[in-house]
TORKOL-4160 file (C-alpha; in steps of 0.2 Angstrom, whole numbers, padded with zeros to 4 digits, m for minus):
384
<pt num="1" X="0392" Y="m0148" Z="m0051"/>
<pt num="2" X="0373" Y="m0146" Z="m0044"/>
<pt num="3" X="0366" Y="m0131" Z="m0051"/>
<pt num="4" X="0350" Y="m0132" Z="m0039"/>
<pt num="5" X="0353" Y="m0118" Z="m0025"/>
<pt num="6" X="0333" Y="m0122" Z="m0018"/>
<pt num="7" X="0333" Y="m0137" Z="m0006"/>
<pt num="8" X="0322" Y="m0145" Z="0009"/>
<pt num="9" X="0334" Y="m0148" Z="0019"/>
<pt num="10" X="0354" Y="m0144" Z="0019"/>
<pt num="11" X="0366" Y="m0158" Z="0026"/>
<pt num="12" X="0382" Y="m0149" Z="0030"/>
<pt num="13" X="0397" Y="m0159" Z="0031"/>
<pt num="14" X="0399" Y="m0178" Z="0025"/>
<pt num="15" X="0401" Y="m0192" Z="0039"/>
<pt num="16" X="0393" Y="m0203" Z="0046"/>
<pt num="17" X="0377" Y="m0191" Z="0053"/>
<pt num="18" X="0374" Y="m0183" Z="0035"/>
<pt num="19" X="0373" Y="m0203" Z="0027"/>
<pt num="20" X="0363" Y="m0207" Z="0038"/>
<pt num="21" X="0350" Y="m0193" Z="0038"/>
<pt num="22" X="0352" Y="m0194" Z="0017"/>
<pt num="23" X="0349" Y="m0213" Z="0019"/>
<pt num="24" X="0333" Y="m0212" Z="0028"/>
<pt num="25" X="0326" Y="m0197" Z="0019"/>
<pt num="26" X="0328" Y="m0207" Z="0003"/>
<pt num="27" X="0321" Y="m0222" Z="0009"/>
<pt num="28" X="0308" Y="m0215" Z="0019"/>
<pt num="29" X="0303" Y="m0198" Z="0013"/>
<pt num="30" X="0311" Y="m0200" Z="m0008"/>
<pt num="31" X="0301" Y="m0183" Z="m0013"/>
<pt num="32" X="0312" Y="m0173" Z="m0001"/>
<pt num="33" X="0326" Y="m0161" Z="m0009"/>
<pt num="34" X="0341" Y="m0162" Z="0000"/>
<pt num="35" X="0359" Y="m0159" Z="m0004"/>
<pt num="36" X="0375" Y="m0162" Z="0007"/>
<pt num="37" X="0390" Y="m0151" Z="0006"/>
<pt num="38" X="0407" Y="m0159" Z="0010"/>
<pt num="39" X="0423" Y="m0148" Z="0010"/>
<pt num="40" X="0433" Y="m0165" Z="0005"/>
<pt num="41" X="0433" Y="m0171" Z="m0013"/>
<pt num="42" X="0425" Y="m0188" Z="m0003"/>
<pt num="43" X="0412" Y="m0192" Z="0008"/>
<pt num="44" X="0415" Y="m0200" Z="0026"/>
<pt num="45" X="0433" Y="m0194" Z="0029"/>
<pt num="46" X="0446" Y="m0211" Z="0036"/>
<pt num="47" X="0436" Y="m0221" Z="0047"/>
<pt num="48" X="0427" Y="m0235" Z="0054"/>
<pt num="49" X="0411" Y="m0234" Z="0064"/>
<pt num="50" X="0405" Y="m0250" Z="0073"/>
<pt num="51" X="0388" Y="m0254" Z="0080"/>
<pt num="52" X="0381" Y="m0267" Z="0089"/>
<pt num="53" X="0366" Y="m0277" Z="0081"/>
<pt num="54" X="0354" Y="m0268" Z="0094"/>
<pt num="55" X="0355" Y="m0252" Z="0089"/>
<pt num="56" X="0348" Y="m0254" Z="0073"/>
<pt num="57" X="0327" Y="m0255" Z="0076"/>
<pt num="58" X="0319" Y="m0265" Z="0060"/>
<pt num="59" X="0312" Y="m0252" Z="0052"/>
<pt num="60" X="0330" Y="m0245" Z="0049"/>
<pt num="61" X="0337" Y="m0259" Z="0043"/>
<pt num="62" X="0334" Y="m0257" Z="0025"/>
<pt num="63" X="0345" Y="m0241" Z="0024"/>
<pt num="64" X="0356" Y="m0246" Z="0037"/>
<pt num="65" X="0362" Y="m0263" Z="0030"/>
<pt num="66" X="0367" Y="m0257" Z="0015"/>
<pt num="67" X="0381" Y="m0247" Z="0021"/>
<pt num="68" X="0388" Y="m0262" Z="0031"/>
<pt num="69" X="0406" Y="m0266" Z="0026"/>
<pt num="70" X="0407" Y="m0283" Z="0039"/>
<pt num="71" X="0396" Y="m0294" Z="0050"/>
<pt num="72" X="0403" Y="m0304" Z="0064"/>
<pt num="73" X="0391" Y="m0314" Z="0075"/>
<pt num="74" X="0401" Y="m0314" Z="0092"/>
<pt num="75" X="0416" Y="m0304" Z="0099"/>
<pt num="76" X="0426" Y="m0307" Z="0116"/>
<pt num="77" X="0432" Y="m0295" Z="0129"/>
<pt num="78" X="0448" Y="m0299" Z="0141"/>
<pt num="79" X="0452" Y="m0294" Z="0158"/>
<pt num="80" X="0466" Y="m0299" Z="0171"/>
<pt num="81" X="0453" Y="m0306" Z="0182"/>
<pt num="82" X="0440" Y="m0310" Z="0164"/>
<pt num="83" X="0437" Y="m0318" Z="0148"/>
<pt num="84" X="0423" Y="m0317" Z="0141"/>
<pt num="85" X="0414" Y="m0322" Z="0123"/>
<pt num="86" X="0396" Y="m0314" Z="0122"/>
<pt num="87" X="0386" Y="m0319" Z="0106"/>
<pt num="88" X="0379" Y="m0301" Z="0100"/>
<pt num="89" X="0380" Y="m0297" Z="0083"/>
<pt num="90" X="0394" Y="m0284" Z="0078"/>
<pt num="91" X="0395" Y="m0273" Z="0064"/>
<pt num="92" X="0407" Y="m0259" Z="0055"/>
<pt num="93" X="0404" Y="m0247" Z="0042"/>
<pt num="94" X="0418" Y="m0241" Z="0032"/>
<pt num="95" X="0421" Y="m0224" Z="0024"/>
<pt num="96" X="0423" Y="m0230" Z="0008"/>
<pt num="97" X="0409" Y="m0240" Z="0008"/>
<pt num="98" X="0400" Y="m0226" Z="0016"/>
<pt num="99" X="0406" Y="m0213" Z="0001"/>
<pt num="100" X="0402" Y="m0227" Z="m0014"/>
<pt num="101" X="0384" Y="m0231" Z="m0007"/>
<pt num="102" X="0377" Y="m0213" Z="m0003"/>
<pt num="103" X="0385" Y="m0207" Z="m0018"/>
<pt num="104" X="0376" Y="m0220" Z="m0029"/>
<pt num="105" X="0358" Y="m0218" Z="m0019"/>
<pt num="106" X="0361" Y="m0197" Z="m0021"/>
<pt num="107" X="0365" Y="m0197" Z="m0041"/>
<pt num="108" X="0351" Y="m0208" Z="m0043"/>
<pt num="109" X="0337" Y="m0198" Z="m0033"/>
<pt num="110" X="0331" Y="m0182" Z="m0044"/>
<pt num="111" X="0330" Y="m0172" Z="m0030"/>
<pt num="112" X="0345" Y="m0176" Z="m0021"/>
<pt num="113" X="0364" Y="m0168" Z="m0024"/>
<pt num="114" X="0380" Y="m0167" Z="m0016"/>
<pt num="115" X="0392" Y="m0151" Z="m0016"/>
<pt num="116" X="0410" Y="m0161" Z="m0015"/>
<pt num="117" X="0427" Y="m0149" Z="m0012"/>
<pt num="118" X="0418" Y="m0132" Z="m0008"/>
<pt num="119" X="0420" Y="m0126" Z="0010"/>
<pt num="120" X="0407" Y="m0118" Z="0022"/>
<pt num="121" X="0408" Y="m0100" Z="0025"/>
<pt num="122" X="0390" Y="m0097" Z="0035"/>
<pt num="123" X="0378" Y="m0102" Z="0040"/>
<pt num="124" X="0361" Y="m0098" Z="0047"/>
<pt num="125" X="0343" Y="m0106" Z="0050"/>
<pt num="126" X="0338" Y="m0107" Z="0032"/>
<pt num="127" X="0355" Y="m0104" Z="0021"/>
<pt num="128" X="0372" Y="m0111" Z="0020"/>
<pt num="129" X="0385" Y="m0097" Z="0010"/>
<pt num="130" X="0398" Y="m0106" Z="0000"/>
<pt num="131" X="0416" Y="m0100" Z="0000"/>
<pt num="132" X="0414" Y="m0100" Z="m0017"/>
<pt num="133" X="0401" Y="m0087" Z="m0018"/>
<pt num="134" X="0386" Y="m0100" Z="m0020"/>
<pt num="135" X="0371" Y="m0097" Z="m0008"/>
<pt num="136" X="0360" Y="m0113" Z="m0004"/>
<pt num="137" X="0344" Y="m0110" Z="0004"/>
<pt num="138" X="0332" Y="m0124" Z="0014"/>
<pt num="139" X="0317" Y="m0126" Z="0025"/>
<pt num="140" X="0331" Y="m0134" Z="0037"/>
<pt num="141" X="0347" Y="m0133" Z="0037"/>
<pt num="142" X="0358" Y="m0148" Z="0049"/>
<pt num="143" X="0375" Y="m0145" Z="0054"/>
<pt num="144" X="0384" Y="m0161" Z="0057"/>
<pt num="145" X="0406" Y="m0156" Z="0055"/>
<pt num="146" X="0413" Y="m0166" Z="0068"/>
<pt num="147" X="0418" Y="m0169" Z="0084"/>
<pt num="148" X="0431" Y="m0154" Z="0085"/>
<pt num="149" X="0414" Y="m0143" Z="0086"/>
<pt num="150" X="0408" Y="m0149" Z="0103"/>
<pt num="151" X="0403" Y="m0135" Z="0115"/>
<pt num="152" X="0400" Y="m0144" Z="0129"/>
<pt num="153" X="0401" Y="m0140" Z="0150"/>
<pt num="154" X="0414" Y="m0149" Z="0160"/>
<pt num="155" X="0425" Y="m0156" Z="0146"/>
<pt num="156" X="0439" Y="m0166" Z="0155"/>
<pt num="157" X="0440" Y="m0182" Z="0149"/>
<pt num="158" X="0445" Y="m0191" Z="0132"/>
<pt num="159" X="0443" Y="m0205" Z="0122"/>
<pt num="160" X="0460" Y="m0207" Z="0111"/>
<pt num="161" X="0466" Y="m0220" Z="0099"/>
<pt num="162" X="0479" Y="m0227" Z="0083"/>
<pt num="163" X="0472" Y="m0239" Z="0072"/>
<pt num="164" X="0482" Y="m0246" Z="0059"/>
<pt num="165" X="0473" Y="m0256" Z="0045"/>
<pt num="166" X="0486" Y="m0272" Z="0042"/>
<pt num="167" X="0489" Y="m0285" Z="0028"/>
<pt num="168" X="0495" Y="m0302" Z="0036"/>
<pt num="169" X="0509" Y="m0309" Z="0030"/>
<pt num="170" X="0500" Y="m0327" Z="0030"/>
<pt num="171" X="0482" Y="m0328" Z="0037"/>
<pt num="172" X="0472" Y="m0329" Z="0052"/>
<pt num="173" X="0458" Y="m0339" Z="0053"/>
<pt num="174" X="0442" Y="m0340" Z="0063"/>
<pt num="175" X="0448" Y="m0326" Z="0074"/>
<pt num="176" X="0434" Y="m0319" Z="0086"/>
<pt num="177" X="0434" Y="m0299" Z="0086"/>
<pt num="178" X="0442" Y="m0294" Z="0103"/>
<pt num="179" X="0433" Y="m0276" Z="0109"/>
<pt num="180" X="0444" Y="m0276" Z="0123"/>
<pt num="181" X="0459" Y="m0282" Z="0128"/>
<pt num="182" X="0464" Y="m0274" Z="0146"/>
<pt num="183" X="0477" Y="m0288" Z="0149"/>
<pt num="184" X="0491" Y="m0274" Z="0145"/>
<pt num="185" X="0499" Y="m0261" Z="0155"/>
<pt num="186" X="0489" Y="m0250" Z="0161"/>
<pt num="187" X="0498" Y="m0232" Z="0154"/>
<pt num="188" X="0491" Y="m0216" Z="0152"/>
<pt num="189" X="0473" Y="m0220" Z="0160"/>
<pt num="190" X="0463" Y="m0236" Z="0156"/>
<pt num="191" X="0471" Y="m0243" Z="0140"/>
<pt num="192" X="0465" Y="m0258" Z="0129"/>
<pt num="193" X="0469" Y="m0263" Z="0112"/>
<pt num="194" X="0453" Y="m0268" Z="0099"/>
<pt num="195" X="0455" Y="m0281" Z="0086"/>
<pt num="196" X="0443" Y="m0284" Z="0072"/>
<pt num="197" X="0447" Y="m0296" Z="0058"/>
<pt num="198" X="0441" Y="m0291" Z="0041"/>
<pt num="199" X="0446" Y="m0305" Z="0031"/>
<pt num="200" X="0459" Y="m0319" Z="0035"/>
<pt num="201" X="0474" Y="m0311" Z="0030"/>
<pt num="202" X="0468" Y="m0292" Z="0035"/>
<pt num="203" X="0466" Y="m0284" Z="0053"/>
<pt num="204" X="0463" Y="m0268" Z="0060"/>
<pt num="205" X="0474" Y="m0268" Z="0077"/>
<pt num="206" X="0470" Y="m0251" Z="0089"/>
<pt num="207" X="0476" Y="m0246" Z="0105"/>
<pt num="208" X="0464" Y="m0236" Z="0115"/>
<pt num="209" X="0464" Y="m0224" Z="0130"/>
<pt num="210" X="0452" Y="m0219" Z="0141"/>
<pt num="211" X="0463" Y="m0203" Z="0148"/>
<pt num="212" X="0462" Y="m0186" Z="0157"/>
<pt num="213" X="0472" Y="m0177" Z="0141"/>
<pt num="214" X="0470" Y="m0178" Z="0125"/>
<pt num="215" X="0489" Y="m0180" Z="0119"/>
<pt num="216" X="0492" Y="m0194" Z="0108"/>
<pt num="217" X="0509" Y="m0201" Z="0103"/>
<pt num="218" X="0505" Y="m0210" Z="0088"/>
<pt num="219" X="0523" Y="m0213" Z="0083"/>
<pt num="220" X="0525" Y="m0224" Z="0100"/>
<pt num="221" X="0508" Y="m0231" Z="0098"/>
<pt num="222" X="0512" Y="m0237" Z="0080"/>
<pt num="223" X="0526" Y="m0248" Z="0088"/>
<pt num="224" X="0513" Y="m0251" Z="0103"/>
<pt num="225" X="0502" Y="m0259" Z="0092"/>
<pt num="226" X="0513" Y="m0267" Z="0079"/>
<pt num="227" X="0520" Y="m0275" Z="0093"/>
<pt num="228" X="0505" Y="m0282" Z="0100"/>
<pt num="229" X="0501" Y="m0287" Z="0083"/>
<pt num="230" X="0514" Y="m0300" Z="0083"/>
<pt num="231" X="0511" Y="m0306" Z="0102"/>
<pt num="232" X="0493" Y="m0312" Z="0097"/>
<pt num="233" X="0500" Y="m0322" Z="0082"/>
<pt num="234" X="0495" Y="m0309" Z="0069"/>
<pt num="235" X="0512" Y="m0308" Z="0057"/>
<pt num="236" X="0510" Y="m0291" Z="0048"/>
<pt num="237" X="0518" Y="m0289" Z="0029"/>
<pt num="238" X="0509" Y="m0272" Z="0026"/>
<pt num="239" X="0503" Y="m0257" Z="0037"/>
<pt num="240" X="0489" Y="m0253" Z="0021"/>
<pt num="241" X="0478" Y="m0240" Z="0031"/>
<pt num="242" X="0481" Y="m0230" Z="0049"/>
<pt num="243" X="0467" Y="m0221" Z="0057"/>
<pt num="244" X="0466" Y="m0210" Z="0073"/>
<pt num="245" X="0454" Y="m0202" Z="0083"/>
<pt num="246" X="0454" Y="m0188" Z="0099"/>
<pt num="247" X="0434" Y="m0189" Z="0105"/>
<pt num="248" X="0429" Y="m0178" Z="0122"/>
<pt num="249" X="0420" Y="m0187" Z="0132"/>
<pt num="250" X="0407" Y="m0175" Z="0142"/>
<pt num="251" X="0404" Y="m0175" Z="0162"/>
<pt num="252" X="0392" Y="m0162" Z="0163"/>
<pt num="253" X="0377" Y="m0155" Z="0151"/>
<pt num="254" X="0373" Y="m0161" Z="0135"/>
<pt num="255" X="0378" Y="m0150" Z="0122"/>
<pt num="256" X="0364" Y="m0138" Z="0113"/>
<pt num="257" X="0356" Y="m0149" Z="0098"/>
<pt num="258" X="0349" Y="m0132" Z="0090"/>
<pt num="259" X="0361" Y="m0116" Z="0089"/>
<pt num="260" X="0352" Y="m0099" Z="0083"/>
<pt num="261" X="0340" Y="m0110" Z="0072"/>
<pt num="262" X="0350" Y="m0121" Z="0065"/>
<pt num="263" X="0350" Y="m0140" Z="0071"/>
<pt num="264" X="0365" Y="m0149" Z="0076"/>
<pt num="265" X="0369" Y="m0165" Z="0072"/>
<pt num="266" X="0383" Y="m0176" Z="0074"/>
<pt num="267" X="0395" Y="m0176" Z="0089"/>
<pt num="268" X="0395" Y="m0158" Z="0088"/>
<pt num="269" X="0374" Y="m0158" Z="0093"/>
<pt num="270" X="0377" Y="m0172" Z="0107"/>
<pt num="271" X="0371" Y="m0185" Z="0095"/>
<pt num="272" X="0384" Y="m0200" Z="0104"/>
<pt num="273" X="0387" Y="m0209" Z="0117"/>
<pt num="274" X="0395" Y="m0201" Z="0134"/>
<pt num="275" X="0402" Y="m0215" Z="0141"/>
<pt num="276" X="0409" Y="m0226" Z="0125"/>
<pt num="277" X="0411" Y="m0214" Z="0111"/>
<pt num="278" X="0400" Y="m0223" Z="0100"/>
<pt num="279" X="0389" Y="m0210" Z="0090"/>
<pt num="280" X="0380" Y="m0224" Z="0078"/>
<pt num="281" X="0366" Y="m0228" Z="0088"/>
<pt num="282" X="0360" Y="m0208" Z="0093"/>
<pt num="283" X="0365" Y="m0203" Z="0078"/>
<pt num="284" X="0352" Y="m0215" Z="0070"/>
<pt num="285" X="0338" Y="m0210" Z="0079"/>
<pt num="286" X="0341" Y="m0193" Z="0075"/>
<pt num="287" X="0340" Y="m0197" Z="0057"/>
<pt num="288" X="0323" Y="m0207" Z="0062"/>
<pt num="289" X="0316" Y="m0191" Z="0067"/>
<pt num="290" X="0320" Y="m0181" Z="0053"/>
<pt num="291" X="0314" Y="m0195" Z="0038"/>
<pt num="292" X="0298" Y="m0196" Z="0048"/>
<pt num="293" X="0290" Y="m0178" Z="0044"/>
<pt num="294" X="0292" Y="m0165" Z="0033"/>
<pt num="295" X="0307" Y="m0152" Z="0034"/>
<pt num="296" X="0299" Y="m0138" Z="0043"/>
<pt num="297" X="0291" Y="m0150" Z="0053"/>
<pt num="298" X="0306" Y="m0160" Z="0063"/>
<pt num="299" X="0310" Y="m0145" Z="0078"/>
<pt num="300" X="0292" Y="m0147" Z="0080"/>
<pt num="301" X="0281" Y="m0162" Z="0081"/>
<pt num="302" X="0292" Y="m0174" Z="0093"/>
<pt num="303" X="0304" Y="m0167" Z="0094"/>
<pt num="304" X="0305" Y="m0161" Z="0113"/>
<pt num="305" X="0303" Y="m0181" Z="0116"/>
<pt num="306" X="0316" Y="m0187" Z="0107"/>
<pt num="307" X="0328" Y="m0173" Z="0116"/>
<pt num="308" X="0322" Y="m0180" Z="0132"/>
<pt num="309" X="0323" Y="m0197" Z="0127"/>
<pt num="310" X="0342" Y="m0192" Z="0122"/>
<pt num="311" X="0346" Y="m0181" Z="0140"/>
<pt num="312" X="0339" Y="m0192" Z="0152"/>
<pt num="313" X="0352" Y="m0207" Z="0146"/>
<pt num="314" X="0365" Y="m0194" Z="0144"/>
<pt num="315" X="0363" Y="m0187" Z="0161"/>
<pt num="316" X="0368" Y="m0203" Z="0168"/>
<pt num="317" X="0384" Y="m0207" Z="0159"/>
<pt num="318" X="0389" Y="m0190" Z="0161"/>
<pt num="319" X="0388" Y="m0197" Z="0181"/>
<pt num="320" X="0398" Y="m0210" Z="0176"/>
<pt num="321" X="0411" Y="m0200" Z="0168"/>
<pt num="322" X="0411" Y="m0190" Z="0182"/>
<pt num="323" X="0414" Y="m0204" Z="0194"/>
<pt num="324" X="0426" Y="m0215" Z="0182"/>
<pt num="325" X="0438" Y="m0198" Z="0179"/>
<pt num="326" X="0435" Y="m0191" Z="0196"/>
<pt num="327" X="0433" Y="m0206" Z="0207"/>
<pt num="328" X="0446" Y="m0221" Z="0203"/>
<pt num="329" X="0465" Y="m0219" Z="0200"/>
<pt num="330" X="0470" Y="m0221" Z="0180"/>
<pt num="331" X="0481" Y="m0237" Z="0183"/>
<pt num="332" X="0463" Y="m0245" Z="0191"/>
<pt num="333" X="0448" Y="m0241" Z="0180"/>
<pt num="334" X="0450" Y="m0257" Z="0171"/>
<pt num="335" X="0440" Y="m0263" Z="0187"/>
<pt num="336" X="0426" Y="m0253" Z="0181"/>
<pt num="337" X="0425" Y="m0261" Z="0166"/>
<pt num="338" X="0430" Y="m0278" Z="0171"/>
<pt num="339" X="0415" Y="m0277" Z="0183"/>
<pt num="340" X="0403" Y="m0268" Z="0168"/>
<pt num="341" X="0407" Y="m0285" Z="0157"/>
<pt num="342" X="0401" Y="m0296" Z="0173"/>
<pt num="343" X="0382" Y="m0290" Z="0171"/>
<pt num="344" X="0369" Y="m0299" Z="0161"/>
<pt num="345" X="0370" Y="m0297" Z="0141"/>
<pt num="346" X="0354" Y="m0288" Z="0141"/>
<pt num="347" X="0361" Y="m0274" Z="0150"/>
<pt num="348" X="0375" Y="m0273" Z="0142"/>
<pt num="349" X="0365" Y="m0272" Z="0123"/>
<pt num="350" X="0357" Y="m0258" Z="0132"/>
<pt num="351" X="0371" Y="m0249" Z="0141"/>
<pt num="352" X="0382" Y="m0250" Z="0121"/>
<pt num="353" X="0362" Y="m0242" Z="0112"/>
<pt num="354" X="0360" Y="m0229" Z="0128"/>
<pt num="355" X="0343" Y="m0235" Z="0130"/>
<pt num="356" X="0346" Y="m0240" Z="0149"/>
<pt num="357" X="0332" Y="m0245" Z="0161"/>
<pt num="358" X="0330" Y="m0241" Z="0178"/>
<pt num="359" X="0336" Y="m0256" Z="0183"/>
<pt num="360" X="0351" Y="m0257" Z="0173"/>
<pt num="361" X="0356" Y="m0240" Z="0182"/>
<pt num="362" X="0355" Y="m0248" Z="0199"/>
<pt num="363" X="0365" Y="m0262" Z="0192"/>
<pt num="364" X="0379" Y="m0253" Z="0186"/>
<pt num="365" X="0383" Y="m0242" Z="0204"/>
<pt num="366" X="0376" Y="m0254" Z="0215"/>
<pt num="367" X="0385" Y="m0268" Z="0225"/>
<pt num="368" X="0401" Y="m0268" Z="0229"/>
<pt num="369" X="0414" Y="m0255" Z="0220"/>
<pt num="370" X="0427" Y="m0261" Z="0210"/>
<pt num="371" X="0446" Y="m0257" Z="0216"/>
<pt num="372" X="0454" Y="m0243" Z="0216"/>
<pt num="373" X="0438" Y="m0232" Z="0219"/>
<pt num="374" X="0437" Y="m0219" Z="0232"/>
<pt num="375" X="0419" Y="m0221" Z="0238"/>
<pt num="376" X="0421" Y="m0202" Z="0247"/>
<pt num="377" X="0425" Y="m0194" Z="0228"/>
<pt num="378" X="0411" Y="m0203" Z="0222"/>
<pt num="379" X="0397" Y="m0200" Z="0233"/>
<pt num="380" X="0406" Y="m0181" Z="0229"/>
<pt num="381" X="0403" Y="m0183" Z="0212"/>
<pt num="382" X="0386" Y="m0189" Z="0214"/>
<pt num="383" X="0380" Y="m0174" Z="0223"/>
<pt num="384" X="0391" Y="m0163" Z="0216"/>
């Protein structure tokens, strides 16, 4: 147990934010003092988080790479109307790996801890109270808990999913990770299932929904997904893993990064993607900023930049949450994303890393709509 209580910055709660912060303060900044407090006896929880090859600029790549669990140089997407194999570099991160290789880098860093199975009673600008009595102080404190902490404006819409990790019974070779697969009814909003292939013989199989309520039948889905399992040829012997995940997708403003002095990291502090879900990409840059200066430095120094870096995207996919949950019919926004897999790869690498241009946001609501939209509801959700 760390007996240090004196820190330069406090990492509260263990996912993906907190490893990545811890990651780039000890490849960038080693002299920094720094503990992370995880209520759980393990870091990173029961998931997977996936990136796309651009999100990850060179200078991160050496803190970055060693938390990859798998590499795949390609994936496909499927439509009614379109297949489609794009040639982009894809890669996931799993929690164990995340736990064994943050772990590892912390114990051997002098000034580095972590605080497992102890819970969080407060918390302020410059202390974190243990419910164990402890009190931890720091320059900077960063709350990062989880999604179920977002305080965000005009919350109406969800991404939703069951993913069950599955040992074949014999295996499947050279299969291409499949990020979409909308040629399945369209239930309960705009539904595809996500295949990725970890080895031959093992596959993680999730069916996803892009839906106006946050209920989630997972016995059903289980079926729903075992199901398709067998209709793409996979023959399952073992379910060895299930994961499952309710994320709020904003439609309105961003929620606050700092609260009462204390920085927000994490889903919680608006560090994702409105649109996909995806939190890697924000969250890394977040972790850029704080391994780039000291700990009393980061809500200083750039720090106003790289809030408007991150509202100026988000204010846009907000926009199009408003108009894909406000302006098409559940059973047709498949046609929105059938149409957003027609644009050039480029935009597409930079829709996924929320570093869009200008032009990419005249390609994405310019030209003809797809079906199903009500042009009147959008325009209203444009100006509204």
């Amino acid at each position: 147990m760390p007996q240090a209580t004196q820190f330069d910055c406090l990492l509260v709660g263990g996912g993906l934010q907190s490893a990545l912060i811890a990651m780039a303060l000890l490849e960038r900044r080693p002299h920094t003092r720094f503990a992370i407090i995880e209520r759980e006896s393990r870091l990173g929880g029961n998931h997977l988080w996936c990136f796309h090859a651009r999100d990850v600029p060179d200078e991160a790549r050496v803190f970055v790479d060693p938390l990859v669990a798998y590499r795949w140089p390609a994936y496909e997407v499927m439509f009614p109307n379109l297949s489609r194999h794009l040639d982009l570099a894809y890669a996931g991160i799993t929690s164990d790996r995340l736990h064994q290789v943050v772990t590892e880098r912390v114990t051997a860093s002098a000034g580095a801890a972590i605080f497992h199975g102890v819970a969080v009673e407060q918390i302020t600008a410059n202390k974190v109270q243990l419910a164990d009595g402890r009190a931890l102080e720091a320059t900077l404190v960063i709350d990062s808990r989880g999604p179920e902490r977002l305080k965000a404006a005009g919350q109406v819409a969800y991404q939703k999913f069951v993913g069950l990790e599955v040992a074949l019974a014999e295996p499947r070779a050279e299969f291409v990770p499949r990020l979409m697969d909308a040629t399945v009814p369209q239930t309960d909003g705009y539904r595809f299932f996500y295949t990725l292939p970890f080895a031959p013989d093992r596959f993680l199989v999730e069916d996803t929904y892009y839906s106006d309520t946050p209920d989630l039948d997972r016995d059903n889905l289980r079926r729903e997904i075992l199901a398709y399992a067998q209709r793409i040829g996979l023959r399952v012997a073992e379910v060895v893993r299930e994961e499952s995940g309710i994320l709020p997708l904003t439609t309105r403003a961003e929620a606050a990064a700092v609260r009462e002095g204390v920085l927000v990291g994490g889903y919680a502090g608006g560090w994702f993607h409105p649109t996909t879900g995806y939190s890697f990409p924000v969250a890394l840059r977040l972790a850029m900023h704080v391994s780039s200066l000291d700990a009393g430095k980061v809500l200083g120094t750039g720090w106003n930049r790289l809030l408007g870096r991150r509202q100026s995207q988000a204010r846009f996919f907000n926009l199009l949450n408003r108009m894909l949950f406000g302006a098409v019919s559940p059973a047709e926004r498949w046609n929105v994303f059938e149409r957003f897999y027609r644009l050039p790869t480029a935009t597409i690498e930079r829709f996924y890393a929320m570093d869009i241009t200008m032009a990419d946001r005249l390609r994405l609501v310019v030209g003809r709509p797809p079906p199903g939209i009500s042009l009147r509801a959008a325009l209203g959700r444009v100006f509204k």
